[in-house]
N, C-alpha and C positions, 0 to 999 in steps of 0.2 A: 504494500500500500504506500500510496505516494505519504512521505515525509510530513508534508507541511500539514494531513490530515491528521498522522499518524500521532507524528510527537507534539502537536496541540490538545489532541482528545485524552492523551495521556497524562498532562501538565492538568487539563480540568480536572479527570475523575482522583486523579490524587490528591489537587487539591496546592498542589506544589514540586517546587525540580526535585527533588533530592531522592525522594518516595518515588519517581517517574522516572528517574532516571536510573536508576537501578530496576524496575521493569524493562527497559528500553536496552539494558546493557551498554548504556554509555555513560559518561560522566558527567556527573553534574553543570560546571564548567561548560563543556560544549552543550549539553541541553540549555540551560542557562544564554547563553551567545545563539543558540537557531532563534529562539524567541524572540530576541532582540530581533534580529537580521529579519523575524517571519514580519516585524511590528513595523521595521523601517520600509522596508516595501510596499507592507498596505497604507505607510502614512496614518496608523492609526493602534491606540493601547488596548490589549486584548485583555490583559490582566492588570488587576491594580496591586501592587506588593503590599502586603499588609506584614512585619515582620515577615516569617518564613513563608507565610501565606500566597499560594495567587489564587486573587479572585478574580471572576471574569467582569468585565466590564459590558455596556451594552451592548457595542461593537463586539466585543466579545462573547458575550451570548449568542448572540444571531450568529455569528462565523464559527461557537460549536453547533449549536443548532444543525445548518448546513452540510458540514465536516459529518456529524453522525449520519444525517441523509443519506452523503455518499458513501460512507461507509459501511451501509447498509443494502445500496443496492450495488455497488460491489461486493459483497456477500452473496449475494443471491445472485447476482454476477456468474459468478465461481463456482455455485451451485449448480447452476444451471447447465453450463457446460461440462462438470464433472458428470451430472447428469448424459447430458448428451454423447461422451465420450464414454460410458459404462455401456449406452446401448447399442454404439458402433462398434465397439469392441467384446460386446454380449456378456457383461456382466450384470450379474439381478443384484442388489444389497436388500438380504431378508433381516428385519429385527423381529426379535422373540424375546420373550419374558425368562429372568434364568431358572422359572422350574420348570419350564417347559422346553427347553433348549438340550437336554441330556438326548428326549426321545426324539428331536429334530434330529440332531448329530447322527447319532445312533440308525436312527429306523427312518427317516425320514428322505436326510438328502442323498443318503446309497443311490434308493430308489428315483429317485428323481434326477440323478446323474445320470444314471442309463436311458432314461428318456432326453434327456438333452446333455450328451458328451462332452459337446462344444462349451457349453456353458460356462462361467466363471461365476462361483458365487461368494459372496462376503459376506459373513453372518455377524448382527450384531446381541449384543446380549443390553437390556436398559430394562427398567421398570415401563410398565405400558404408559403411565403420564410421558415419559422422555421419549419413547418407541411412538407414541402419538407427535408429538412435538417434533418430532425425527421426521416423522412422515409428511409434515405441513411443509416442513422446509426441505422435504424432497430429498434428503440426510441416505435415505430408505425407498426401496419401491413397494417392500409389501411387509404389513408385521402381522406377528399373530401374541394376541392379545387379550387380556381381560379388560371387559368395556361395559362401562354402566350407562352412559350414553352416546349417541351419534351424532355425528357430524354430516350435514347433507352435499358435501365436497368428497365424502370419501365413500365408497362401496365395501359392506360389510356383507361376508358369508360368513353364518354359523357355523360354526366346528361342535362345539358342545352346549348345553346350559348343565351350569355347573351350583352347585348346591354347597352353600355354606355351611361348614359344620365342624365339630371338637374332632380333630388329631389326636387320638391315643396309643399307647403301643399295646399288643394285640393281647396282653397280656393283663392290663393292668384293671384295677377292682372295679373301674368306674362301669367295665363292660357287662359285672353280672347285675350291675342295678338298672343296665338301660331295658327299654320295653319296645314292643313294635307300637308304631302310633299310623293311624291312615293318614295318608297325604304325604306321609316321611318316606324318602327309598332307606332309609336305613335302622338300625335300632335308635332307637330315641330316647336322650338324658335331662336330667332337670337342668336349665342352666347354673340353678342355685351351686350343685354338687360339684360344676366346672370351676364354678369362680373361687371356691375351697382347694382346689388342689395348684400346686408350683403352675402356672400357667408362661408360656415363651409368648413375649409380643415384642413385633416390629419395633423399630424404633421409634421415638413419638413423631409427628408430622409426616407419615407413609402414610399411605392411603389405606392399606390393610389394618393400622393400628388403632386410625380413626373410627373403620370400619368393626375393629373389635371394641372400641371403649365406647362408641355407639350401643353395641347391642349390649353389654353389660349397661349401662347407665340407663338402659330404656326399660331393662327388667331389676330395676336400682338395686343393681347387687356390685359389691368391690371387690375385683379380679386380686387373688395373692401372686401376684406376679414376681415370676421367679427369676426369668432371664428376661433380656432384650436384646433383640439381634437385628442386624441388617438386609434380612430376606431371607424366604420363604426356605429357601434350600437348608441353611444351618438351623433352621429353626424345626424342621421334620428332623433332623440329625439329634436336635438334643430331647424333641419327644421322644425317638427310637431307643436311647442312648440314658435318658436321665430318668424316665416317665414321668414328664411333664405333658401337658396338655397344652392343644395350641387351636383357636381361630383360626380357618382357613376355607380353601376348597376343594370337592371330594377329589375333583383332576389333578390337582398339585399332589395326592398323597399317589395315588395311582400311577403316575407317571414321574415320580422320584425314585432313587435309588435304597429309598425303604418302602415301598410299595410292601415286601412281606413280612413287614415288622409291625407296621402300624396300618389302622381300621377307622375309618368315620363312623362317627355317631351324628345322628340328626340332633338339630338342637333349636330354639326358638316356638313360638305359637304357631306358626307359620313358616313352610317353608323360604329362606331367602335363596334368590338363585342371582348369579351374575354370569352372561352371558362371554363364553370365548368365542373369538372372531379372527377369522383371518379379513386384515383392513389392507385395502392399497384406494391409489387416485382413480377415478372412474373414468379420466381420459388415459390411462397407463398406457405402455406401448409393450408389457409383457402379460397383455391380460389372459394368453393362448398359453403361455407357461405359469401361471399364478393358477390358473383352472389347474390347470394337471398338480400342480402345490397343495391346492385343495382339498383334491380327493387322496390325495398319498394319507395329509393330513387327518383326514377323518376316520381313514382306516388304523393308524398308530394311533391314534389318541384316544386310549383306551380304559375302558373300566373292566378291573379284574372281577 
């Protein structure tokens, strides 16, 4: 990126040279001296020195202003043509969720190689908010995801609906007190009996952790929460492993690498489900290989 955007926008959001220029890998000194040389050219003070401080000035608000403009749609610049150069060079970039990325590796993209040899794929692993986010700015051509709602820019095919429910390992006490309940695919537990035992929750501010102190605070009961972890994967590792119990859903347990250690239980008044989706753009130009993705898809993603 040209200079005069680069090391202005950088002088703003630090706020001052010194913080910026150690971003920039140059020296204070010559960061310090472009400023100057960017201020005598325009004939005009972008920052006003306040001690260490730069703040920007009017002139200098409008001229970051602008500067983030372009540097924005050179971003998307960049994108775009990475874009266009993946599909002349037949590269697809799939993102997927990392519990669900074992049985893509595995059982997935084999198959899908042998339908298309030529292909190049780059697999990305991101929680679905980023994996969505990915896909907006075209990062991605197709994710598969867990999704609570749509976007009318992107084309969604079902894979699964998947049912929220207690992760415990196959062994552990909670399972001779659950009971069959209608409307449940699974044995059915009191929440009360969950929020009692060491329970593993996401870290606070994931969407899954929201989604578990949700459903405890709706049936006002206080989770004994025993671990906290960063995703879904170490967190079936320490139900298998510690017999903790964990919020989740029934595909993540099925299609982890304890799938034979640990068992859902249904849980709630009501069943909750949250819908998996293979998501791409609906003008895509791999929508003939994203179909065959599809169906590979829906045959490994499996309930034991």
């Amino acid at each position: 990126m040209d200079k005069n955007i680069q090391y202005i926008l950088e002088v703003a959001r630090c706020g001052g040279i010194t913080k910026a220029a150690n971003k920039l890998y140059i020296t204070p000194s010559a960061l310090s001296r472009f400023v100057q040389a960017r201020e005598s050219e325009l004939n005009v003070l972008l920052f006003h020195r306040i001690g260490k401080r730069f703040v920007p000035t009017e002139a200098g608000k409008y001229y970051i202003q602008k500067c983030q403009e372009i540097e924005q749609l050179q971003l998307e610049l960049n994108q775009q043509m990475q874009h266009f150069a993946n599909i002349s060079n037949k590269v697809i970039q799939i993102g997927v969720q990392p519990s669900f990325s074992t049985v893509v590796l595995d059982k997935v993209l084999p198959v899908f190689r042998k339908t298309y040899p030529d292909m190049k794929i780059v697999l990305q692993e991101y929680s679905a908010t980023n994996l969505m986010e990915m896909l907006r700015r075209q990062e991605v051509d197709v994710i598969l995801a867990t999704t609570d709602k749509r976007n009318s820019d992107y084309e969604y095919q079902l894979v699964k609906s998947c049912e929220t429910v207690i992760a415990v390992e196959k062994n552990h006490p909670l399972i001779t007190q659950a009971v069959l309940r209608e409307g449940f695919r699974y044995p059915w537990i009191d929440l009360s009996k969950c929020a009692e035992e060491e329970n593993v929750m996401q870290l606070p501010g994931t969407i899954f952790r929201q989604e578990a102190d949700e459903l405890y605070a709706r049936n006002e009961l206080i989770p004994n929460i025993g671990y906290q972890i960063s995703g879904t994967r170490t967190g079936l590792a320490c139900v298998a492993c510690n017999q903790a119990v964990m919020i989740t859903l029934d595909y993540m347990i099925f299609n982890s690498l304890f799938s034979d250690k640990i068992i859902p239980l249904s849980i709630g008044e009501e069943p909750l489900h949250t819908e998996l989706n293979l998501v791409f753009m609906k003008d895509t130009v791999f929508r003939k290989e994203i179909q065959k993705l599809y169906k590979i898809i829906c045959k490994q993603i499996r309930k034991f």
